[in-house]
BALOBA-1460 file (C-alpha; in Angstrom, 3 decimals):
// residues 247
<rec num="1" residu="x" x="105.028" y="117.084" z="87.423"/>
<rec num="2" residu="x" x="105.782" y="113.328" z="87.680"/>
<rec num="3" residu="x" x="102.830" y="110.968" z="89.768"/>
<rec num="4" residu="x" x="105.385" y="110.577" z="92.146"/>
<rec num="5" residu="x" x="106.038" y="114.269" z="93.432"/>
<rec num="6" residu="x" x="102.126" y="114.836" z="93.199"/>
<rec num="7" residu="x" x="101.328" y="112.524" z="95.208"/>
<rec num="8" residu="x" x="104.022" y="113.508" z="97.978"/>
<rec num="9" residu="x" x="102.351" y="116.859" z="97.175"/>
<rec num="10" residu="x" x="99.053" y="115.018" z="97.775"/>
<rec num="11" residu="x" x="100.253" y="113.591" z="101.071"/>
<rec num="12" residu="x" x="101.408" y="117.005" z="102.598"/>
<rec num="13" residu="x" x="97.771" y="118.083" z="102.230"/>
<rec num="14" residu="x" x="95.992" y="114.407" z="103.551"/>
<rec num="15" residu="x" x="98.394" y="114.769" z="107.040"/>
<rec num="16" residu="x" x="95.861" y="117.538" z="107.885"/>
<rec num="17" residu="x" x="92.706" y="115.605" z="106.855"/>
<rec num="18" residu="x" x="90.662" y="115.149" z="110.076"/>
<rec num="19" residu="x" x="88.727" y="111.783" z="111.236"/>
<rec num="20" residu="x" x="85.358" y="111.698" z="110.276"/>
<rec num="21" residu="x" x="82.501" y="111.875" z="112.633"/>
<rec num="22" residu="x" x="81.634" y="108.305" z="114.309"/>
<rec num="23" residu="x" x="79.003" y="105.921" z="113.422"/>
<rec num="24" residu="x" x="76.729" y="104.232" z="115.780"/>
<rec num="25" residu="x" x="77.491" y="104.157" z="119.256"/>
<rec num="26" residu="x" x="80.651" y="103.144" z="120.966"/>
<rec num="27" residu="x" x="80.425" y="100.711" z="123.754"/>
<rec num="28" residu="x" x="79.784" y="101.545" z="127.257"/>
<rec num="29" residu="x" x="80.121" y="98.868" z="129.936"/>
<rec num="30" residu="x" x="77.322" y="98.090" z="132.392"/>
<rec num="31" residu="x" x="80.081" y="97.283" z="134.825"/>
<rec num="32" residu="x" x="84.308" y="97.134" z="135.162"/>
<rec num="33" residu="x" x="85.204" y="94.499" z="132.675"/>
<rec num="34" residu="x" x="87.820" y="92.431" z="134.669"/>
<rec num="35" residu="x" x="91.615" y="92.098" z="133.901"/>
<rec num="36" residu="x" x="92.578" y="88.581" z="131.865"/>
<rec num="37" residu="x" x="95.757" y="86.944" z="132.759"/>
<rec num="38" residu="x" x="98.426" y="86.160" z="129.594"/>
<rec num="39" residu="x" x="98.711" y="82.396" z="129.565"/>
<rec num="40" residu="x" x="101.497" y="80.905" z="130.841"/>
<rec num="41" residu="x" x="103.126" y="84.011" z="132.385"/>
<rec num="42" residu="x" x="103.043" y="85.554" z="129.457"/>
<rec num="43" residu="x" x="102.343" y="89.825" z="128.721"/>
<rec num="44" residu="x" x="99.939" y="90.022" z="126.198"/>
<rec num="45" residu="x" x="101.773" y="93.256" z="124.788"/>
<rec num="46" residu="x" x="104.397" y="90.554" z="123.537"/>
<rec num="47" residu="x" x="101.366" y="88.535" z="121.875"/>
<rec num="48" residu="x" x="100.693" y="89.919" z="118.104"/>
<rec num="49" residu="x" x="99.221" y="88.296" z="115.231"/>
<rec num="50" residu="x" x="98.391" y="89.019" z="111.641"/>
<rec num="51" residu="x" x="94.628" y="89.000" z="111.385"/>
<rec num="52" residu="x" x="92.314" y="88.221" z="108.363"/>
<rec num="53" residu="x" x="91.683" y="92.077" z="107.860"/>
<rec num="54" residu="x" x="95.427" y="92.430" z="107.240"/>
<rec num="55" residu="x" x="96.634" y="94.367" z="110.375"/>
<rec num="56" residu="x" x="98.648" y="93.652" z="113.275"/>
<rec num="57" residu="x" x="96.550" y="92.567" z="116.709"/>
<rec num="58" residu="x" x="98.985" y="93.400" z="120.324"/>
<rec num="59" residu="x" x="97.600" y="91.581" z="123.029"/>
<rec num="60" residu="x" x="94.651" y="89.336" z="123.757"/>
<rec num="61" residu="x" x="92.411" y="88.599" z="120.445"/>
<rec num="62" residu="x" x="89.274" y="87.577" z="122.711"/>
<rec num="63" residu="x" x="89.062" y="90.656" z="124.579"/>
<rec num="64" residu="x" x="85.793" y="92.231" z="125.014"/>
<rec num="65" residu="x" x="87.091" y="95.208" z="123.854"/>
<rec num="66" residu="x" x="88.847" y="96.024" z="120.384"/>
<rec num="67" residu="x" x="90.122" y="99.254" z="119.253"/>
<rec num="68" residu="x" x="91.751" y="99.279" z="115.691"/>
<rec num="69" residu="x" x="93.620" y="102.468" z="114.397"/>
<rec num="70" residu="x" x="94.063" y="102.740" z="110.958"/>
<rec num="71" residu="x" x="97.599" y="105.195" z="110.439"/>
<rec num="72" residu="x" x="99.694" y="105.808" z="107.882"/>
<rec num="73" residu="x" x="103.671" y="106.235" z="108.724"/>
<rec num="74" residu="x" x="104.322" y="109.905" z="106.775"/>
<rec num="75" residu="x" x="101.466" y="110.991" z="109.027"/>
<rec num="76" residu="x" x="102.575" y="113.609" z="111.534"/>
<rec num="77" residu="x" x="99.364" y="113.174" z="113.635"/>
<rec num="78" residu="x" x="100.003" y="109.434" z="113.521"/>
<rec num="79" residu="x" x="103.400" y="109.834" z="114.673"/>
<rec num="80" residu="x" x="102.607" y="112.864" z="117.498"/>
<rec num="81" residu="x" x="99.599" y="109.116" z="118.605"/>
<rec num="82" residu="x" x="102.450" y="106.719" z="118.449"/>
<rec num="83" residu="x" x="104.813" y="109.329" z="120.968"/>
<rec num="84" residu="x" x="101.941" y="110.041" z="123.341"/>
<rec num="85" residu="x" x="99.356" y="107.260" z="122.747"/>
<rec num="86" residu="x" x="100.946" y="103.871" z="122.861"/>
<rec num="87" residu="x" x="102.436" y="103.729" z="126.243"/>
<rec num="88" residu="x" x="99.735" y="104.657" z="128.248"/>
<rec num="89" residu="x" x="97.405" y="102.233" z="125.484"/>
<rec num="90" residu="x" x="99.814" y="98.992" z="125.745"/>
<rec num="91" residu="x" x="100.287" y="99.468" z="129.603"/>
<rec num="92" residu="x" x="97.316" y="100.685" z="131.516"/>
<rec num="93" residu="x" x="95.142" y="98.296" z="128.371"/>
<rec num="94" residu="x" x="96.552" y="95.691" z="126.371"/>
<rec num="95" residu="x" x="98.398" y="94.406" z="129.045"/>
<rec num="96" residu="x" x="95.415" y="93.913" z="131.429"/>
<rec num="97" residu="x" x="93.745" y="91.203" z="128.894"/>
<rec num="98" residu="x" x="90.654" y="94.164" z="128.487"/>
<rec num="99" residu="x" x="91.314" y="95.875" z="125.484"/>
<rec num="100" residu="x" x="93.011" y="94.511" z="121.848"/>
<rec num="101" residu="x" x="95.077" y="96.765" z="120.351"/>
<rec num="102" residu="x" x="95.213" y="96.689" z="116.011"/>
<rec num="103" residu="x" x="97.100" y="98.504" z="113.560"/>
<rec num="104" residu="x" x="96.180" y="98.734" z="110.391"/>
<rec num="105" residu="x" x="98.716" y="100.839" z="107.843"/>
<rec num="106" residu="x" x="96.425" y="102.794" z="105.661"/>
<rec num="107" residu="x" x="98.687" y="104.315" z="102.435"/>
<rec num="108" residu="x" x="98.503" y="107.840" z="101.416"/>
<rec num="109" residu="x" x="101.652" y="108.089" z="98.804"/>
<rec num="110" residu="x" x="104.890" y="106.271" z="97.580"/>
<rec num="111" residu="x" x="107.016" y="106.955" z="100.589"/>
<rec num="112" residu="x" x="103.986" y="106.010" z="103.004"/>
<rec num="113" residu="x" x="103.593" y="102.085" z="100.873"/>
<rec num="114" residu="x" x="107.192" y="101.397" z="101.131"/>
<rec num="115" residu="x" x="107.581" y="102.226" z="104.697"/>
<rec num="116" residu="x" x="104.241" y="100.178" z="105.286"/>
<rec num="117" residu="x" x="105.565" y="97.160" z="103.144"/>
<rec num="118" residu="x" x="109.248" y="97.391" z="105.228"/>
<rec num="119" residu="x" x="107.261" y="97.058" z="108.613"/>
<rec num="120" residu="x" x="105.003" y="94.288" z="107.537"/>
<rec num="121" residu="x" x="107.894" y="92.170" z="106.628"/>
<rec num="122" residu="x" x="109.487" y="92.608" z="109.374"/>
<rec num="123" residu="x" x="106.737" y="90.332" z="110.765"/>
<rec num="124" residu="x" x="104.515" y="89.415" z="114.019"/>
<rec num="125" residu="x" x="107.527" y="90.149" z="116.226"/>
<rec num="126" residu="x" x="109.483" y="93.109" z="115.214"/>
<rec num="127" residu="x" x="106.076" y="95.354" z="113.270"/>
<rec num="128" residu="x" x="105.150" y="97.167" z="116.634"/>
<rec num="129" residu="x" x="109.185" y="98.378" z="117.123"/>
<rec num="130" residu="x" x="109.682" y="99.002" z="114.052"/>
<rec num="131" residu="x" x="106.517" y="100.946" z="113.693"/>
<rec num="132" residu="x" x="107.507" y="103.132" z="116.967"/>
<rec num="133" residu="x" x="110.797" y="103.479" z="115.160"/>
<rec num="134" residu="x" x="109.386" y="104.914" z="112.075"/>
<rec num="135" residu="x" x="107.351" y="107.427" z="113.706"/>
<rec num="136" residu="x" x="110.451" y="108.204" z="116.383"/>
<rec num="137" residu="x" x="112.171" y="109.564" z="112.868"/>
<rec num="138" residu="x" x="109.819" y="110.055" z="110.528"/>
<rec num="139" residu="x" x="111.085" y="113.810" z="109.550"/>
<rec num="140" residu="x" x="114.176" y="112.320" z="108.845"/>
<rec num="141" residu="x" x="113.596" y="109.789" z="106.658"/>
<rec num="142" residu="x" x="110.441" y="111.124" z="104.840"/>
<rec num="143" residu="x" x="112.808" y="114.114" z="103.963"/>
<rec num="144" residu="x" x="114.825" y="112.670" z="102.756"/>
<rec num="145" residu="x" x="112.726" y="110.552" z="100.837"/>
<rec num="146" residu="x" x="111.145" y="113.813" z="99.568"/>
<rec num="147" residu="x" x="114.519" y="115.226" z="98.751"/>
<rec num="148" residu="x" x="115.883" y="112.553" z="96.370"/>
<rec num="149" residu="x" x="113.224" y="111.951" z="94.371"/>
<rec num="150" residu="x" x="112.771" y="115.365" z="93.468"/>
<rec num="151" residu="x" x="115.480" y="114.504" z="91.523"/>
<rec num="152" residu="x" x="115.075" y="110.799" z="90.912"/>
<rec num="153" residu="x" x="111.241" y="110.550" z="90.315"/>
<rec num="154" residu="x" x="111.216" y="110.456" z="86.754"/>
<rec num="155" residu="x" x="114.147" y="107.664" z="86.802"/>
<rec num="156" residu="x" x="112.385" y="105.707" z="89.201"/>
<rec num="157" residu="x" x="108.853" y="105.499" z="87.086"/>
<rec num="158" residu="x" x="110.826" y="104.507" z="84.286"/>
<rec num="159" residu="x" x="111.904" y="101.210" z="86.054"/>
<rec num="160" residu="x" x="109.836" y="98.468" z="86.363"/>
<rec num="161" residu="x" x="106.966" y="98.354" z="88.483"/>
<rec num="162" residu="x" x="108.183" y="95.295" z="90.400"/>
<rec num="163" residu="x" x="111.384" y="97.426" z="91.104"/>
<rec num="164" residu="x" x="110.143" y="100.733" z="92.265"/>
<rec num="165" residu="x" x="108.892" y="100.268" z="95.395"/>
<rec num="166" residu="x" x="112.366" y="99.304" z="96.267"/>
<rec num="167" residu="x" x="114.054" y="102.266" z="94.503"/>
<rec num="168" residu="x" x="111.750" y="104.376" z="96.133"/>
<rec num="169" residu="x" x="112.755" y="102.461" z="99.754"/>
<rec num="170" residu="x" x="116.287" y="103.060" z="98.556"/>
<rec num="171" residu="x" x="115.747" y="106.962" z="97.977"/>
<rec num="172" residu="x" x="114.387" y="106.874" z="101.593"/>
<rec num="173" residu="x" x="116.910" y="105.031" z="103.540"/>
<rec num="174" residu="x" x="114.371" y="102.691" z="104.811"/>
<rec num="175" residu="x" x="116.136" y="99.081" z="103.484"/>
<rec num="176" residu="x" x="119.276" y="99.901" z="105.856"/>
<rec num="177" residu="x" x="117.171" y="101.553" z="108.018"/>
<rec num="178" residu="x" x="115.568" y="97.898" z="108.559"/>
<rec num="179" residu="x" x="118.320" y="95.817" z="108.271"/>
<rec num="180" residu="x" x="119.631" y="98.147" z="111.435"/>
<rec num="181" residu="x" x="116.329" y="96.277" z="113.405"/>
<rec num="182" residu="x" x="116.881" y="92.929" z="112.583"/>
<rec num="183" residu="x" x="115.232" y="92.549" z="108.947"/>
<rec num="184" residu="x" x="118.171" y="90.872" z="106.523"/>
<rec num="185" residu="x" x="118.372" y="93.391" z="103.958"/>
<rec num="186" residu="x" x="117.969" y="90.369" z="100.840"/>
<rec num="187" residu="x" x="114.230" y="89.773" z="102.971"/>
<rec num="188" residu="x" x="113.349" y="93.442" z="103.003"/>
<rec num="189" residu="x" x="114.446" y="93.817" z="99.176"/>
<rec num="190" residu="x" x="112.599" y="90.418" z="98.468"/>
<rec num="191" residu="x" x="109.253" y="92.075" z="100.101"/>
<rec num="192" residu="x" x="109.369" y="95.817" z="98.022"/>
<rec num="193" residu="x" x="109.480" y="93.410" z="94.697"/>
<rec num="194" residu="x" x="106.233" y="91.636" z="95.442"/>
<rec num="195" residu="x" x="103.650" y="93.207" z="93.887"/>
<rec num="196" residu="x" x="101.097" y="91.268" z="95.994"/>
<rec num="197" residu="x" x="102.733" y="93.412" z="99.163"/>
<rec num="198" residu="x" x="101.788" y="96.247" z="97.677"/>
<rec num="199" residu="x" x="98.172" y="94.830" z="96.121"/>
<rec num="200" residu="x" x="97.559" y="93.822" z="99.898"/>
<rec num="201" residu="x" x="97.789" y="97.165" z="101.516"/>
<rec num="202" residu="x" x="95.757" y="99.081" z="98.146"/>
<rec num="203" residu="x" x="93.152" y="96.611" z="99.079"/>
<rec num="204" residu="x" x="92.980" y="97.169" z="102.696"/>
<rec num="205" residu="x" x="92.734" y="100.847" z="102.381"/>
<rec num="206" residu="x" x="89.577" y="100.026" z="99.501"/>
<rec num="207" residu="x" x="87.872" y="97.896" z="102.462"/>
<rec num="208" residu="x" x="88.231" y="100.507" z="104.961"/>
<rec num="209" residu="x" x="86.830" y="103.014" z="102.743"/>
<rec num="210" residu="x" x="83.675" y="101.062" z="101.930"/>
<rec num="211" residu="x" x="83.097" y="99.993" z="105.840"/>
<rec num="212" residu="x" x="84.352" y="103.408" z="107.039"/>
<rec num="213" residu="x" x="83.520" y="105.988" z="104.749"/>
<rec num="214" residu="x" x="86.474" y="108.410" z="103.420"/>
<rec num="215" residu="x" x="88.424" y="108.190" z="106.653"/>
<rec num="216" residu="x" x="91.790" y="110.341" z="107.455"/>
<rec num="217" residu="x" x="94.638" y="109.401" z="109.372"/>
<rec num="218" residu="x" x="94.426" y="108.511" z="112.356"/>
<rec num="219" residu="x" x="91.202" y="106.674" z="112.132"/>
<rec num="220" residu="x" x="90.017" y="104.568" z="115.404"/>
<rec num="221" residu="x" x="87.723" y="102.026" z="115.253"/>
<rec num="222" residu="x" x="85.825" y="100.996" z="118.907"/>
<rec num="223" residu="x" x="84.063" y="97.334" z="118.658"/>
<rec num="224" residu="x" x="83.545" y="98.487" z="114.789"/>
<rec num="225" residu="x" x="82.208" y="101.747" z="115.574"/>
<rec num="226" residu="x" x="84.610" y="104.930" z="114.639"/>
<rec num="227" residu="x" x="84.937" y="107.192" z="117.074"/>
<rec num="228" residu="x" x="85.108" y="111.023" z="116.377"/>
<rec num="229" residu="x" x="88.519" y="110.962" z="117.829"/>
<rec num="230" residu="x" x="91.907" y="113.250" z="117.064"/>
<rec num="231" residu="x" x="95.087" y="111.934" z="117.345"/>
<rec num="232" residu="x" x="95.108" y="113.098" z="120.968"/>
<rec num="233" residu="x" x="95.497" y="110.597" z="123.340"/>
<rec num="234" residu="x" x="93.255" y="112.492" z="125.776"/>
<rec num="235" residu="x" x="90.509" y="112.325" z="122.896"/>
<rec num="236" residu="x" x="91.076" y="108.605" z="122.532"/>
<rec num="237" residu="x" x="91.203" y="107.475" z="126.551"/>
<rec num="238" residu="x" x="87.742" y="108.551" z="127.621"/>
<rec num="239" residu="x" x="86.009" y="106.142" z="124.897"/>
<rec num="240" residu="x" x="88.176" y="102.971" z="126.537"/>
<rec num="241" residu="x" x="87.457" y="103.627" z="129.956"/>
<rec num="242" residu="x" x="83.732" y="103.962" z="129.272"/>
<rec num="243" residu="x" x="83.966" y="100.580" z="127.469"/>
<rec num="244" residu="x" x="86.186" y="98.639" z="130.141"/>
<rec num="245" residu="x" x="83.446" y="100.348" z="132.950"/>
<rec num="246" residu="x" x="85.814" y="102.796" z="134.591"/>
<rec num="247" residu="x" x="83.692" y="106.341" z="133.980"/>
């Protein structure tokens, strides 16, 4: 079997990996923490940045409270979070100034780095969509990823490794499926040759694992403390409103 169909294999048994018991205590406000204003106007949903840890931060980077999930995009959990978690997270949250909202992609298998390298070049502006739109299709595209390299696996590990992360993209759809949101194709191609793209994300997945433990996917992170959460938004929510002071 070629590395690239076992770890597909591999990936069909992480997706039912559950999050690891929290450590340390998540916070709990003595009081309501008060909404913060977006300068100028603004809606902090529409405010993201590229932080030093390598994810993506929506909303207000000074807010007392932070929550950080770390997902990977051929997660079905992590999708079943992004359809009923990020609404009610962005709007009734993120928008009030209160709570930060960070994504870090966390790889699990071929498919999973070149769908996390497509969405991170799509930069500050277009990651969040294109994220939502990744999870809004994932079957379709991760089958189909699965499907031709069944067949092509073996060709593509014969290429060189600066060119199979974007054989691999290819196999999935996802350069056209990007270059249907806005990305130029040439920039999306340019990104899957970089080998420091792909260095970047191996490394952030290390660091989580040595500040974090052997986490699954989703993992959320409360003011640096992981919470024993599921991807249930109804086992997220109770942690936030006990830090913004509203249980």
């Amino acid at each position: 079997m070629s590395k690239i169909k076992m770890m597909l294999t591999a990936s069909a048994v992480m997706a039912l990996a559950a999050c690891g018991s929290g450590g340390g205590e998540p916070p709990v406000a003595d009081a309501p923490v008060e909404a913060v204003a977006a300068p100028d106007g603004g809606d902090w949903s529409e405010m993201v940045v590229k932080t030093e840890a390598g994810g993506f931060l929506m909303g207000n980077p000074d807010a007392p409270v932070k929550l950080v999930e770390y997902a990977s995009y051929t997660c079905p959990a992590c999708a079943l979070f992004d359809q009923t978690g990020t609404e009610p997270l962005v709007e009734n949250y993120v928008k009030t100034g209160r709570v930060s909202y960070e994504y870090r992609q966390l790889v699990r298998d071929p498919v999973d780095m070149v769908a996390a390298i497509v969405a991170r070049c799509a930069g500050e502006a277009r990651m969040f969509p294109i994220t939502h739109a990744l999870f809004q299709s994932q079957e379709q595209w991760f089958m189909q990823a699965r499907t031709q390299l069944a067949s092509q696996g073996a060709a593509i590990e014969a290429l060189p490794e600066n060119e199979r992360n974007k054989a691999v993209a290819e196999a999935a759809g996802l350069i056209t499926f990007a270059s249907q949101r806005g990305v130029p194709r040439a920039e999306v191609e340019a990104c899957l040759m970089d080998e420091q793209k792909a260095t970047d994300l191996v490394e952030m997945r290390s660091t989580a694992t040595q500040d974090y433990g052997q986490i699954g996917t989703p993992t959320f992170i409360l003011n640096g403390v992981k919470l024993d959460a599921d991807a249930q938004w109804t086992s997220v929510e109770p942690y936030l409103k006990r830090a913004v002071g509203e249980e």
